[in-house]
N, C-alpha and C positions, 0 to 999 in steps of 0.2 A: 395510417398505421401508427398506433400508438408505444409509446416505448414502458416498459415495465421498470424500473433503477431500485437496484434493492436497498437503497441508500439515498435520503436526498440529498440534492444538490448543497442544499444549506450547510448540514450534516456532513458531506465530503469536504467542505471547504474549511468547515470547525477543525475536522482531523486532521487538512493539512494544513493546516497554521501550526497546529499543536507539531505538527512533527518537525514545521521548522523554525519554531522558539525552540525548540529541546536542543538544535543542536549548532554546533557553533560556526559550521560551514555550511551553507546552504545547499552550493555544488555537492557536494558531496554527498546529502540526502537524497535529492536529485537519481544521484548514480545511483546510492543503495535502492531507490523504489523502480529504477529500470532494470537492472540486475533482478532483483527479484521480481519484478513482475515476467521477467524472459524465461524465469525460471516454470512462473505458474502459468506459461504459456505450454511448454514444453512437458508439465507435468500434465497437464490436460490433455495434450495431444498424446502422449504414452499411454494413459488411460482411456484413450479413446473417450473419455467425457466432452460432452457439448457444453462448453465455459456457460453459466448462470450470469457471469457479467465478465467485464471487459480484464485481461490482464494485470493496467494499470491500478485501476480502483481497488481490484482484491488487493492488491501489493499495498496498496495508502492505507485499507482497511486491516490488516492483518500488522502494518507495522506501527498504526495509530493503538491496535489491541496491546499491543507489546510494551508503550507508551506507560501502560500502568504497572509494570512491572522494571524499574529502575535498573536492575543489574544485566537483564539484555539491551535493551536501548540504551543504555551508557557506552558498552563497549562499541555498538556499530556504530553509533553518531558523533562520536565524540573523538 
């Protein structure tokens, strides 16, 4: 059975480097991508949507999107 990743691996690994040079404590991005990904856990399961991919990864990809916009990623990461 083969696995579908809407992201590759490569690609996932870019984003999170990116997300942690951006900020100045590691732990604590860590926490923000757990925290958010329990979040888009729970938002799925409300919606009864069947998650496209894993909690964690949306959470890396969705706070790597954020990456390009300075004034939200400064405040959580920093």
């Amino acid at each position: 059975m083969s696995r579908h990743f809407p992201v590759n691996p490569g690609e996932m690994i870019e984003r999170a480097d990116r997300l942690m040079s951006a900020a100045s404590n590691r732990y604590r991005v860590v926490v923000q991508v757990s925290r958010r990904a329990k979040r888009c856990r729970y938002e799925d399961d409300e919606n009864g949507d069947s998650p496209m991919m894993k909690p964690v990864i949306r959470a890396v990809l969705e706070m790597s999107d954020e990456f390009t916009e300075p004034e939200i990623i400064g405040h959580e990461l920093n």
